[in-house]
N, C-alpha and C positions, 0 to 999 in steps of 0.2 A: 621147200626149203632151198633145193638149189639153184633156183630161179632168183631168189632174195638174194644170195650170196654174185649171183652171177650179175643182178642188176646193179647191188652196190658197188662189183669189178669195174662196170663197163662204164658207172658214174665216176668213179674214180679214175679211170682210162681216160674218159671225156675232159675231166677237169685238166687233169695233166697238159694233154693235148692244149687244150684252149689255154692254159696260163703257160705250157710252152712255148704257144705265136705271139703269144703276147709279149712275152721277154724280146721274142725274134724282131717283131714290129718294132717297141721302141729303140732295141738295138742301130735297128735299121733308121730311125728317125733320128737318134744322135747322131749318127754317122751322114747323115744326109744335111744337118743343122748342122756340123761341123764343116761342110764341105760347101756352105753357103758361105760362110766368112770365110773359105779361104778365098772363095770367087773375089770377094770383095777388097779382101788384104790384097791376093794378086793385081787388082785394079788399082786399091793404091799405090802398091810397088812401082807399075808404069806409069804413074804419071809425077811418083817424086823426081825421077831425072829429069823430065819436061820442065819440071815448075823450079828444080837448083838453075838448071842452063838459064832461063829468063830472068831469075834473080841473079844471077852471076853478073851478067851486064850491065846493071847500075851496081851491082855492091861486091864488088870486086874483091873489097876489102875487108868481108865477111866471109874470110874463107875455111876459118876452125866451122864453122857452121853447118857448113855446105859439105865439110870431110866428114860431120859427125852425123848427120843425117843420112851420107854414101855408107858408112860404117852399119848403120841401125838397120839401114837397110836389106844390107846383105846378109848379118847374123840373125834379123826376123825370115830372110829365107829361108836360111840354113837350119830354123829354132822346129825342136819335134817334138816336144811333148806343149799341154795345152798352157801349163803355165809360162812357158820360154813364151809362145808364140806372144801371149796375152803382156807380158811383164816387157817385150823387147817394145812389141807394139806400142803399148802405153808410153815408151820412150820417144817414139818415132809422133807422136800426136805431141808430145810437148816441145821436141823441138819444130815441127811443120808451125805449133802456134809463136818459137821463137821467129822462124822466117817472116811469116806473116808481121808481127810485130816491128821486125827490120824494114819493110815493106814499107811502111807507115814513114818512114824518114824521108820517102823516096816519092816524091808527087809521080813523075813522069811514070815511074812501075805503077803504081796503084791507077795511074789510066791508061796503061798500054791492055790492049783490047787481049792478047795472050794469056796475060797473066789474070788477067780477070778471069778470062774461060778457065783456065786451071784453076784458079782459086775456087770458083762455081764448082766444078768437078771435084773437085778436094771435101767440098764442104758435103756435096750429094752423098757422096763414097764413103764421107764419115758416119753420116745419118743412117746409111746402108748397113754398115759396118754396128752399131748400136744397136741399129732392130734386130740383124743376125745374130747379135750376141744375148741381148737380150732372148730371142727364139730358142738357142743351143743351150741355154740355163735353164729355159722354163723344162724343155725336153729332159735334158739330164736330172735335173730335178726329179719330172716322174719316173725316170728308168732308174734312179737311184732310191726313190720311196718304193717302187714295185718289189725292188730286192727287198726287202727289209718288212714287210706285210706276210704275214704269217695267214697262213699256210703256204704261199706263193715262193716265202725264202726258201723251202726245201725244193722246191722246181730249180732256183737260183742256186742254188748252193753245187745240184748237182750238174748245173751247166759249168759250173766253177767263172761264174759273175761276177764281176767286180766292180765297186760304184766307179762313175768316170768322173772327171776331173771340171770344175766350173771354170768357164773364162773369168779373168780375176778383173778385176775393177782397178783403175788405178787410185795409190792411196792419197795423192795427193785429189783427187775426186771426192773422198770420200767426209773432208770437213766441211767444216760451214762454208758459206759462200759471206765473202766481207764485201758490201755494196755502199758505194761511196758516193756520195751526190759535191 
C-alpha cells in the first residue's frame, strides 16, 4: 500500500515539475519573441533620421511631417508596456507611408540612389517587424492558453502567472481593403 501511495506522490511530483518548465519555457519564449521586435523596432528607429534628412532636401516644406515622425519616434522609445509600444508604432508606419507618399511629388527623391536604399531597408525591417509580431502572438498565445488548461492553471496560479499582453494590430488595418482600378 505504501508503495501505491508513494508512486502516486512521485507522479504527481513529476507532473509538477514538468508543467513547471513548461510555464518556465514559454515564459522564456515570450520574452525572447518580445525581444525580437524590439531588435527590429530599434532598427527602424535608426534609420527614420536617415530616411527624414534625405527627405528634408527636396521637401523642405514638409516640415509638420518630418517633427511628427521626430516625435513618434522618440515617445515609441520611451513606450513600456506592449500596448504603447505597439499603438505609438502603428503611428510611426502611417506616417513613414505619409513620407513615402510625399516622395511621390518629388522625381529627383524617388531616384536619388539614398533614398532608395532606405526605402529598401524600410520596407525589409517592416516585413521583419510583422513576422516578429506575428511570432510573439502566436508564443503568447500558447503561454496564455497553458495558463488556463486545467490541471496545468493550478501550477499557474501558484507561480502567480499572468496572461501577457498581444501586440495589437492597427485599427485602421483592420477593415476592408477598397481597390480601385
Amino acid at each position: 500500500m505504501i508503495w501505491i501511495i508513494l508512486g502516486i506522490v512521485a507522479v504527481i511530483v513529476l507532473w509538477f515539475i514538468v508543467t513547471y518548465n513548461g510555464f518556465i519555457n514559454l515564459k522564456n519564449r515570450v520574452e525572447n519573441a518580445w525581444a525580437q521586435i524590439d531588435v527590429q523596432l530599434k532598427r527602424r528607429y535608426d534609420l527614420i533620421p536617415n530616411l527624414v534628412n534625405t527627405v528634408k532636401g527636396y521637401a523642405a516644406h514638409e516640415k509638420e511631417i518630418f517633427e511628427n515622425l521626430g516625435e513618434l519616434r522618440a515617445k515609441a522609445m520611451g513606450a513600456q508596456s506592449v500596448k504603447e509600444v505597439g499603438d505609438t508604432n502603428n503611428q510611426i508606419t502611417q506616417a513613414l507611408k505619409t513620407i513615402f507618399a510625399v516622395a511621390e511629388n518629388y522625381p529627383e527623391l524617388k531616384a536619388n540612389e539614398n533614398f532608395l536604399k532606405l526605402q529598401e531597408e524600410l520596407t525589409n525591417t517592416e516585413n521583419k517587424i510583422a513576422f516578429a509580431r506575428q511570432f510573439y502572438n502566436d508564443i503568447v498565445m500558447q503561454y496564455n492558453a497553458a495558463q488556463q488548461r486545467i490541471p496545468a492553471s493550478i501550477v499557474a496560479n501558484m507561480m502567480r502567472l499572468t496572461p501577457k499582453e498581444y501586440y495589437p494590430v492597427d485599427e485602421g488595418e483592420r477593415g476592408p481593403i477598397n481597390v480601385q482600378f
